[in-house]
Z-matrix of the N, CA and C atoms (Angstrom, degrees):
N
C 1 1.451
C 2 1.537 1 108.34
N 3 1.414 2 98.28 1 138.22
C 4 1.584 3 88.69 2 175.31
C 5 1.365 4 145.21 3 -131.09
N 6 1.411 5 141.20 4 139.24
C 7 1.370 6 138.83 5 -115.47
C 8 2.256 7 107.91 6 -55.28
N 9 1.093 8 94.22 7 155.09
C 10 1.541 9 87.32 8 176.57
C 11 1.621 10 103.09 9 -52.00
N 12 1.637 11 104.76 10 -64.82
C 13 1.668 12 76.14 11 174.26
C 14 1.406 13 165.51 12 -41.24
N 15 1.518 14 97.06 13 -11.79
C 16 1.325 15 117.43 14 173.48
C 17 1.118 16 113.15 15 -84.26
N 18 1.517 17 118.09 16 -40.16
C 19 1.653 18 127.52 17 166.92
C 20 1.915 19 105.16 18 -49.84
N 21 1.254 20 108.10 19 -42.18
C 22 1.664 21 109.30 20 -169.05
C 23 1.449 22 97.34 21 -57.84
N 24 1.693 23 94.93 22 -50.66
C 25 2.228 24 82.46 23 -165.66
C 26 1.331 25 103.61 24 -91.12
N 27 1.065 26 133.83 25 31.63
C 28 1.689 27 121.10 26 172.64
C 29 1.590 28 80.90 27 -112.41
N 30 1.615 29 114.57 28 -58.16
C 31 2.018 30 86.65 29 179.81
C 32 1.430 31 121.97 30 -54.47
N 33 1.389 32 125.09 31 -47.42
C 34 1.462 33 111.32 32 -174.17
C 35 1.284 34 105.87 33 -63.92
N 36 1.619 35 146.98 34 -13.12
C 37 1.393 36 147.00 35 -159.62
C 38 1.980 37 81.99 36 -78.36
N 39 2.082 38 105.57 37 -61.80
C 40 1.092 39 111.49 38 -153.20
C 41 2.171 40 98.61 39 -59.98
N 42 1.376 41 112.22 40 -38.48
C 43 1.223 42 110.13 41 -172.80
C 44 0.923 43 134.03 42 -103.96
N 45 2.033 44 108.32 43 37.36
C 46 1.463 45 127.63 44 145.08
C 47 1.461 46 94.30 45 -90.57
N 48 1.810 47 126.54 46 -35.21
C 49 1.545 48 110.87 47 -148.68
C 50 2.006 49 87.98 48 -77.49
N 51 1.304 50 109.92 49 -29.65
C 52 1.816 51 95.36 50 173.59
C 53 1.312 52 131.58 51 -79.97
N 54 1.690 53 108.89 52 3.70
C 55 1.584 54 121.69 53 168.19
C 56 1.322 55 92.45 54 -112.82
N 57 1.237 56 135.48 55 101.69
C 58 1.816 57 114.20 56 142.00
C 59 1.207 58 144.15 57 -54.54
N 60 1.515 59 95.48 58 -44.25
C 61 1.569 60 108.51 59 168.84
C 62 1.698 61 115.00 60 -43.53
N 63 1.002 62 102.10 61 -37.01
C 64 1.628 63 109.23 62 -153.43
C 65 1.680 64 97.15 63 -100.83
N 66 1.225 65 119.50 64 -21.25
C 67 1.521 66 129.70 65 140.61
C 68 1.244 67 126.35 66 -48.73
N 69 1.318 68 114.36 67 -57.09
C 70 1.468 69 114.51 68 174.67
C 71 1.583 70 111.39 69 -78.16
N 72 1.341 71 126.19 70 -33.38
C 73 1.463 72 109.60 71 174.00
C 74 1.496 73 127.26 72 -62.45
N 75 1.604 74 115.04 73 -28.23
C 76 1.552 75 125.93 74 159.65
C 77 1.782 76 115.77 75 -61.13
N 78 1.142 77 121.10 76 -32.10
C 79 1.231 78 124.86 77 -167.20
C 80 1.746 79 96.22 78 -83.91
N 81 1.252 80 111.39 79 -35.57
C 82 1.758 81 113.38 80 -169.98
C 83 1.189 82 87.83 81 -70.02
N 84 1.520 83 148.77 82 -18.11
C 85 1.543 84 125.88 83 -166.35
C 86 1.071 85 107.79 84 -46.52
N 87 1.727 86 116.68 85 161.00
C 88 1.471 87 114.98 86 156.95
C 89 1.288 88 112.81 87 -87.81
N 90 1.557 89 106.95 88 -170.74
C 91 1.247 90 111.97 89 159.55
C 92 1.653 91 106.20 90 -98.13
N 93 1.556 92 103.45 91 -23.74
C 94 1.520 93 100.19 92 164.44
C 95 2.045 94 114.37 93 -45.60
N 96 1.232 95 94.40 94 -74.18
C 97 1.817 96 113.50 95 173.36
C 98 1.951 97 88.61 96 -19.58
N 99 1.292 98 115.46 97 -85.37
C 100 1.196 99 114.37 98 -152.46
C 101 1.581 100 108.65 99 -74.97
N 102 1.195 101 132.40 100 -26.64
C 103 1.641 102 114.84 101 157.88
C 104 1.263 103 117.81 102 -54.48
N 105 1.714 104 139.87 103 -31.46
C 106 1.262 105 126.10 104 167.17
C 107 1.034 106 124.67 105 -65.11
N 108 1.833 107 120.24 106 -0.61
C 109 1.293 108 116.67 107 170.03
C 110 1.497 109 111.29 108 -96.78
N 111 1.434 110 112.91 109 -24.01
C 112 1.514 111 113.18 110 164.57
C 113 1.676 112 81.98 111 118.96
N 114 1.491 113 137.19 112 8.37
C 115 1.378 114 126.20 113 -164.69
C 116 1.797 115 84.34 114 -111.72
N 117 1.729 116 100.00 115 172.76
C 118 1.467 117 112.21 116 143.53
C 119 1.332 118 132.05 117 -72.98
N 120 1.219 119 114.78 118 179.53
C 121 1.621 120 113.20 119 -178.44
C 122 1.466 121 91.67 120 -53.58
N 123 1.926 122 89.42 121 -83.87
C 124 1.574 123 112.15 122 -153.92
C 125 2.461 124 98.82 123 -43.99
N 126 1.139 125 129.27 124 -23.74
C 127 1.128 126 122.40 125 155.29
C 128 1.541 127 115.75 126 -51.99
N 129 1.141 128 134.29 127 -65.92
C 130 1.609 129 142.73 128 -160.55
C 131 1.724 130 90.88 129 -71.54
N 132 1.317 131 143.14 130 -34.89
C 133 1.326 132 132.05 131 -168.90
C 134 1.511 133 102.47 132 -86.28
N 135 1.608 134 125.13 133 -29.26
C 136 1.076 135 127.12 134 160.78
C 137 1.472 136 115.61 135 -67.73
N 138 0.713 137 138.87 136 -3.86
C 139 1.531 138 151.32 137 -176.92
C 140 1.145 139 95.36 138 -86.53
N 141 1.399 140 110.78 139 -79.44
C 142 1.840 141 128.76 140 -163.74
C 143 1.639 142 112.77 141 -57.66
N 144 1.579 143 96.16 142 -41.05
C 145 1.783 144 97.18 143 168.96
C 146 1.630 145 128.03 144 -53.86
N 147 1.635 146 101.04 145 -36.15
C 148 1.215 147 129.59 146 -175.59
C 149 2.039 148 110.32 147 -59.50
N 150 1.243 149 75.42 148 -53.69
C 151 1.814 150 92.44 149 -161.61
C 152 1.828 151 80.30 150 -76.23
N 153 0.929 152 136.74 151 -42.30
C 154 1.669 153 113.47 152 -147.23
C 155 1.588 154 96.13 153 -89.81
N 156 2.010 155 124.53 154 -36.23
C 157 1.110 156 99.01 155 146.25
C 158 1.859 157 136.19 156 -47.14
N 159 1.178 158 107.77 157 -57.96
C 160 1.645 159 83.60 158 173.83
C 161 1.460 160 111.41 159 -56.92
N 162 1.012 161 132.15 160 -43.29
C 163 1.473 162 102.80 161 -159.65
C 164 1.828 163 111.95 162 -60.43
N 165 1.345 164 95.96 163 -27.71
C 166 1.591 165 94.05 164 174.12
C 167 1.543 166 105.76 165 -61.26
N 168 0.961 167 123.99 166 -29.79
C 169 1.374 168 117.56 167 -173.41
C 170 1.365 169 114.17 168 -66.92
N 171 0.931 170 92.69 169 -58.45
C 172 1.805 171 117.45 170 -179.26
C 173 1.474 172 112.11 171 -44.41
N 174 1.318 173 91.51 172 -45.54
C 175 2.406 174 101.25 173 174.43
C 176 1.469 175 98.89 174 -67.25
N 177 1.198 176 121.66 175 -47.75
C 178 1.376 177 111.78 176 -167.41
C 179 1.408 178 109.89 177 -89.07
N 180 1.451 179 131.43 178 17.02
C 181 1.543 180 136.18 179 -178.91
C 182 1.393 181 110.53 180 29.61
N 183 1.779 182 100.38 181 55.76
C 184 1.595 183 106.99 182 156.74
C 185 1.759 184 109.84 183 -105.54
N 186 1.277 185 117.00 184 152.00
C 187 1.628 186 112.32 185 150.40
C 188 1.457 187 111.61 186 -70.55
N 189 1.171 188 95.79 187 132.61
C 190 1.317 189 106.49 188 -169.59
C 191 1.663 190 121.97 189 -58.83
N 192 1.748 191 96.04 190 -47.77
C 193 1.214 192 109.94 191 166.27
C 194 1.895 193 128.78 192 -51.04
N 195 1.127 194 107.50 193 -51.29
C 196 1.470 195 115.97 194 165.07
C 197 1.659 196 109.62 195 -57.10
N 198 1.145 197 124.51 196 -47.30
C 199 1.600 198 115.09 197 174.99
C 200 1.414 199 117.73 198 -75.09
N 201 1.528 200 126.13 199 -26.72
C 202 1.254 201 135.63 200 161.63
C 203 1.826 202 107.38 201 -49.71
N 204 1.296 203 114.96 202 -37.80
C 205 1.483 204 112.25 203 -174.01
C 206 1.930 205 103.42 204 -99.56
N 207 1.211 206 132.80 205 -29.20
C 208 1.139 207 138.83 206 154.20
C 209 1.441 208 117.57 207 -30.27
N 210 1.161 209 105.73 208 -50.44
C 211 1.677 210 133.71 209 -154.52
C 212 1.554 211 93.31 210 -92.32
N 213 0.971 212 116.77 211 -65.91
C 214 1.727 213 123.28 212 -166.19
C 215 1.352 214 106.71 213 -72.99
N 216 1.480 215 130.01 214 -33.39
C 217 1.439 216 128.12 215 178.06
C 218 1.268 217 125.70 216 -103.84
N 219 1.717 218 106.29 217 119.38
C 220 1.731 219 101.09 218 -174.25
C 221 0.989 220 119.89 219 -98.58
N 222 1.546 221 111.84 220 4.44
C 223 1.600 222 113.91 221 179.82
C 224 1.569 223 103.03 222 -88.44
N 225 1.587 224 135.90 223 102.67
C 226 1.664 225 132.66 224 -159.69
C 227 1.674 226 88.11 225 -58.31
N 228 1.335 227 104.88 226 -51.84
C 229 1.624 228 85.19 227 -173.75
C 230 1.729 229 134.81 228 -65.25
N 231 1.040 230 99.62 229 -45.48
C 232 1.780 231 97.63 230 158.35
C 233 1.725 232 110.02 231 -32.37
N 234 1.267 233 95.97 232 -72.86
C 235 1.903 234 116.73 233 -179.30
C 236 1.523 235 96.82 234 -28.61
N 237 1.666 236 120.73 235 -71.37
C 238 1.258 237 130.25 236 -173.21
C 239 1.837 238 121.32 237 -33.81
N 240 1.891 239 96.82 238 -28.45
C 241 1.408 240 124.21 239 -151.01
C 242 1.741 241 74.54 240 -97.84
N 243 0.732 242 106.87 241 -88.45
C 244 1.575 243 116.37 242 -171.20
C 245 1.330 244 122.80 243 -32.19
N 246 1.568 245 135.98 244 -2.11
C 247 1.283 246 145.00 245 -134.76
C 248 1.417 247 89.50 246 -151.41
N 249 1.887 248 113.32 247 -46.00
C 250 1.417 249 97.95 248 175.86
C 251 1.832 250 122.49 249 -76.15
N 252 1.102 251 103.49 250 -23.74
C 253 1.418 252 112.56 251 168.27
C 254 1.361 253 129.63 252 -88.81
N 255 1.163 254 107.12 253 -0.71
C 256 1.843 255 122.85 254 158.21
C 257 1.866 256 95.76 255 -71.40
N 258 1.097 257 92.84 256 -56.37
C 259 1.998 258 84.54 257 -153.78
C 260 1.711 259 70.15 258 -89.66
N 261 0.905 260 139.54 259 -24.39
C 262 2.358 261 97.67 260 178.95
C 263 1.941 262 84.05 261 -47.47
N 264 1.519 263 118.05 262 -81.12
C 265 1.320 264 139.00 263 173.44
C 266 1.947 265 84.48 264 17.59
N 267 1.609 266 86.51 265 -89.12
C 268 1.432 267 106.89 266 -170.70
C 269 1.799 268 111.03 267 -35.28
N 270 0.925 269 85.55 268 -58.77
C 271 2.132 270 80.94 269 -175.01
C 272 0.741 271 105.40 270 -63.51
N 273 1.647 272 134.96 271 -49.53
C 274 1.558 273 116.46 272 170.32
C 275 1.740 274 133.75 273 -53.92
N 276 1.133 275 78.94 274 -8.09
C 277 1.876 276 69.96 275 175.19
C 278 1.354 277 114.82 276 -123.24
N 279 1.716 278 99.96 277 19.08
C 280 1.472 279 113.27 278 168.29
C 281 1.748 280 106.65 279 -105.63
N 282 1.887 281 107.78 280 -1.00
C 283 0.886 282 107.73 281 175.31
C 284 1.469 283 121.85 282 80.85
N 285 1.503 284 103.20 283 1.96
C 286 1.394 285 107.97 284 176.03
C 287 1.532 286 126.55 285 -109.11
N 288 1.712 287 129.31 286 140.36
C 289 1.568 288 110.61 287 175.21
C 290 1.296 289 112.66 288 -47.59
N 291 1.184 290 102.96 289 158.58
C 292 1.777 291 135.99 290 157.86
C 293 1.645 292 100.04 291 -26.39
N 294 1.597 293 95.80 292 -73.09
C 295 1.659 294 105.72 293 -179.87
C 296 1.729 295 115.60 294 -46.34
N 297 1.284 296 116.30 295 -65.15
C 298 1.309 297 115.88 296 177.75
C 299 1.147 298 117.73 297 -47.87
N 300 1.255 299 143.81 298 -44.78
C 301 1.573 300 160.90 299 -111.92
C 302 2.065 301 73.55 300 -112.20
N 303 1.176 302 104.41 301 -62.68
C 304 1.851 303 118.43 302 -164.83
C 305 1.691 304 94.55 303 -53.11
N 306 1.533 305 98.18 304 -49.77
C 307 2.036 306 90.01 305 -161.76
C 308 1.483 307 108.27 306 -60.59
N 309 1.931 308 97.77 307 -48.77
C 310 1.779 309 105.47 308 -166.50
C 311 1.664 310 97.23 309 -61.75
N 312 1.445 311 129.98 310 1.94
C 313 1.850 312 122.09 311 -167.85
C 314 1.666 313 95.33 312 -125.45
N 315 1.382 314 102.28 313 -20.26
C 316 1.468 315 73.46 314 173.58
C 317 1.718 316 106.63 315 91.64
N 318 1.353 317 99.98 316 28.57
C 319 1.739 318 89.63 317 -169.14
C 320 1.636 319 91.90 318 -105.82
């Protein structure tokens, strides 16, 4: 199974290749654009990739993280595996059991 982060950049990789537009507007950055922010390029395109995946997320009221591993994993069961140990992840650092975390979500 493999780390959420890897799930993050294989979805945003896969959901620039199903936006182009929004592919090609990150790729046109400058390096001008991103020195006025005080960043590098390859920083400011990671930025812009970042934010325009969430915002897609955000319109469509997904967690990002759960569709990042949806999206990136085609084995359902791996995915299934990977999704339940994201949100344990999650309750634990909300400080809550397994059990609670399931009733207050509804799982």
């Amino acid at each position: 199974m493999k780390t959420i982060e890897e799930y993050y950049t294989t979805a945003t990789t896969l959901f620039l290749e199903a936006y182009p537009d929004i592919k090609e507007g990150i790729a046109n950055l400058s390096a001008e654009d991103a020195a006025q922010l005080g960043i590098t390029l390859p920083q400011l395109q990671a930025m812009q990739t970042h934010r325009a995946y969430a915002a897609f997320t955000r319109e469509k009221k997904l967690d990002s993280m759960l569709f990042a591993i949806q999206l990136a994993e085609p084995d359902k069961e791996v995915a299934a595996q990977a999704i339940e140990a994201y949100l344990r992840e999650h309750a634990s650092a909300l400080g809550m059991s397994w059990e609670a975390f399931c009733i207050k979500n509804q799982l």
